[in-house]
Structure formats: C-alpha cells, structure tokens
N, C-alpha and C positions, 0 to 999 in steps of 0.2 A: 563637438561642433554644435553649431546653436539650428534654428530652421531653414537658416539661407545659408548652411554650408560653410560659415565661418568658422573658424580655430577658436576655442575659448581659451581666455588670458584671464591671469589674474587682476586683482586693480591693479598692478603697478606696472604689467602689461609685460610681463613673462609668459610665455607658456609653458603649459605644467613642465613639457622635456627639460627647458632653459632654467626653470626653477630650483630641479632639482639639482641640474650642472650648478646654479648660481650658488647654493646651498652645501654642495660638496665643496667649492675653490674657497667661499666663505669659512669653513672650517679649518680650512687648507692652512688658509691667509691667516685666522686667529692660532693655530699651535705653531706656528712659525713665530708670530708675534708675542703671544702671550705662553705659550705652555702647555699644556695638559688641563689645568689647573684654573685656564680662562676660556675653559673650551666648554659654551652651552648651547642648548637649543635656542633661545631667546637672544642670544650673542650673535647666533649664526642669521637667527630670521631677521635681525638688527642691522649687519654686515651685508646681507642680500637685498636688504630694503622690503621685506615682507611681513607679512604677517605672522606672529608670536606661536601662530598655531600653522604655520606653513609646516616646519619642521616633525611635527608628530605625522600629520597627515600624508604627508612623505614618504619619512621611512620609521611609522609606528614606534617612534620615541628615541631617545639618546643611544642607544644601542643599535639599532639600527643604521641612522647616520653616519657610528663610529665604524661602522662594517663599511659603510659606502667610502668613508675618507679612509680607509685604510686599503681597500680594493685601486682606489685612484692614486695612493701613496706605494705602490707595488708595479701599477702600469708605471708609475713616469722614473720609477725607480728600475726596470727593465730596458726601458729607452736610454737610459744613460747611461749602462752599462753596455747596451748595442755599440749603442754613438762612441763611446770608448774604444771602443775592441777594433769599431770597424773605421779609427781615424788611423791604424796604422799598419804593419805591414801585415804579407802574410804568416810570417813567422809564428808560430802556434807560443811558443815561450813569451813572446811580446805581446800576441792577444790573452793570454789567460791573466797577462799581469796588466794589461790595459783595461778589462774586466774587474780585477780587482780594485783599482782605482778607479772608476765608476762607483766599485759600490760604498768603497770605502769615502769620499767624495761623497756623495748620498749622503750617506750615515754623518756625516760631519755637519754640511747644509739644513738637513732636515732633522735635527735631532727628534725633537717632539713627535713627530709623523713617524720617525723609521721607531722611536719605541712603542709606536701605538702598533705599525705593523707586525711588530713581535710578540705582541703581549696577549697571549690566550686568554690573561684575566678579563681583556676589556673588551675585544671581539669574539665574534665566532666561526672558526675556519669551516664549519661544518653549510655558511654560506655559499653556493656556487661561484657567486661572480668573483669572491673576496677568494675562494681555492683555484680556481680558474686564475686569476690574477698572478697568486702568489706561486703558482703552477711553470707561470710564463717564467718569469724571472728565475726561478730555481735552475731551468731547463737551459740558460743561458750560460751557468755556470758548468753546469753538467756538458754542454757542447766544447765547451774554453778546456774541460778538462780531458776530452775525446782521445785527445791523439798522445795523452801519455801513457807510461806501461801501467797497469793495475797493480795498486799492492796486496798485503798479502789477507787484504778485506777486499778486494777486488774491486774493480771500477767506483761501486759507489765509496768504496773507503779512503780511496782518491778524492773525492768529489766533497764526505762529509769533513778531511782533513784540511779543506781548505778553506771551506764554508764555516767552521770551528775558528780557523787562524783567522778569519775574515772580523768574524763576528766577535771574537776576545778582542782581537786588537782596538773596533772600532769602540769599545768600551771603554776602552783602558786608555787609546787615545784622548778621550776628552777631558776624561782627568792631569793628563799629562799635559793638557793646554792651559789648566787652570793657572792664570797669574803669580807669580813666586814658586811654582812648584817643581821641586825637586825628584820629581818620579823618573822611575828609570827606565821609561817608556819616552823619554826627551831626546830628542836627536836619532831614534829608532824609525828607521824607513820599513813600510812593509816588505818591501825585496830583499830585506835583511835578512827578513824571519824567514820566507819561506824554502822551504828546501830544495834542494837540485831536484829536477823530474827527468824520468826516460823518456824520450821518445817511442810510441809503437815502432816496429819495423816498416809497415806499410807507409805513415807518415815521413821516419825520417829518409825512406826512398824517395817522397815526393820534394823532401827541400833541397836534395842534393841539386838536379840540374839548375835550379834557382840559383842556389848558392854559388854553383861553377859559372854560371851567366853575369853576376855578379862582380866576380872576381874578374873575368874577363874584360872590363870592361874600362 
C-alpha cells in the first residue's frame, strides 16, 4: 500500500494477488492452445497484458510458473473428479468408476497440463503448494477405493492398480484417437479393463438395506 492506505496495482491495474492468478490461467489458456512447446514467460506476460518481466518477478523464472500451472492443473483436476463421483449414486462401484471418468476426462481435455502435471523433468514435487495439490487429488482416488477388500499389496495396491490402469490407458487412449488409427485401444471402454472389486464387509452391510428399499419400491 502507498501513504493513504491504497492497494498497489500494476499499470495495467492488476493487483499483484490478480496477477499472479492472471499469469497462472494465461498459461493455462496458452498449453491448451498451443502445447508445451508455445508455453513462455513473454507469452504468458503477453496473454495477461503485462509486463515481459511480470513473470520472473512472480514466480522467479519459467520453472517456477511451471510449478504454479501445474499445482492449479491438479486443483481443477481434483474438482472434477469430486463433481464426477458425487453426480451419482451412492453405490461405491459407480463412484470409483465415476471418479475414473473424471480423471480420465481430464487427461483427454487437458492433454498439455495433465503431461506437465506428471512430468518430474519439468516441475518440482518437492514444492509445497504443487504436493499439497497433487496430495488432494491422489486422496480422492484413495477414498473411491476405501470400501473395497485389499489385495494381496493391501490397500494401497488397490489404489496404485488402479491409478496404473488410470494412467496407461489415458496414454494409449490418445493415440487410439489419432485419425485412421488402427490401435487396439479403439472401441476399448475403461470398464472394460477394469477388474471386478470386493466389497469390504462393513460396506457391503451398508448397501444392503439401500438395495432392499430400492427393490421395494
């Protein structure tokens, strides 16, 4: 703030908080549009309408930035995975597959952003906000897979077998989308793949009277 307790804004009359936000979507908006490949600092402070040196002063150079759009590429990739799960019933079978289609969804829209999110070469998990992020979202998949039995890796080998099918497939899908392509990944739905799950005991006590109210009706 200046000596009468005003906000400082830049010239273009952001404040710094909105700059930065303007500077993350601006990145957002260029890998969407362009790739990996059309994704700069000068691009970004170009797209925001700022200054060429907004971006370093930020988040201390290209590396930094790429932490911030891949932390905001994790939030909005966690919300849509919610929003999936929780547009349908209770059924634990149909939210962990309604989860699945969220992410896979994701992965398909965002190509450019879900490979930056993954890519240890170009970020660094070892940032708070960006493990905190990517923290939330894992924890999503980890709840979807709560109420089945454990195998013989136990819960998490549950969790990491599905997040493996998750992530193979969303790769291999896009190549299977390429125009003329003959892959055998074509006409393959993920419910295909995935295998039958147990129910815990505790869980499948709680869907019986569901299921019998249901019936009844």
């Amino acid at each position: 703030m200046d000596k009468t307790g005003t906000r400082k804004t830049t010239k273009t009359g952001h404040h710094h908080g909105d700059l930065r936000e303007a500077l993350i979507a601006a990145g957002i908006d260029i890998l969407r549009e362009s790739g990996a490949n059309g994704l700069t600092l000068r691009g970004c402070a170009a797209r925001a309408g700022v200054s060429h040196a907004a971006p370093a002063h930020h988040f201390q150079g290209m590396e930094g930035l790429l932490v911030a759009i891949a932390a905001r590429g994790f939030q909005q990739f966690t919300h849509l995975m919610i929003q999936e799960r929780d547009a349908v019933s209770v059924d634990p079978g149909e939210r962990l597959l309604a989860i699945c289609r969220g992410y896979l969804k994701f992965a398909r829209e965002n190509a450019s952003l879900y490979n930056l999110m993954f890519s240890s070469e170009s970020v660094s998990f070892s940032d708070a906000d960006l493990d905190h992020a990517s923290t939330a979202a894992y924890q999503v998949l980890v709840d979807g897979c709560a109420p089945f039995e454990p195998g013989p890796a136990g819960a998490k080998g549950v969790e990491i077998m599905i997040w493996s099918l998750l992530h193979g497939y969303a790769g291999l899908a896009r190549r299977a989308c390429s125009p003329g392509s003959q892959h055998p990944m074509n006409d393959m739905r993920f419910e295909d793949i995935l295998p039958p799950l147990q129910l815990r005991g505790s869980y499948a006590a709680e869907m019986r009277p569901a299921e019998s109210a249901a019936e009844t009706r």
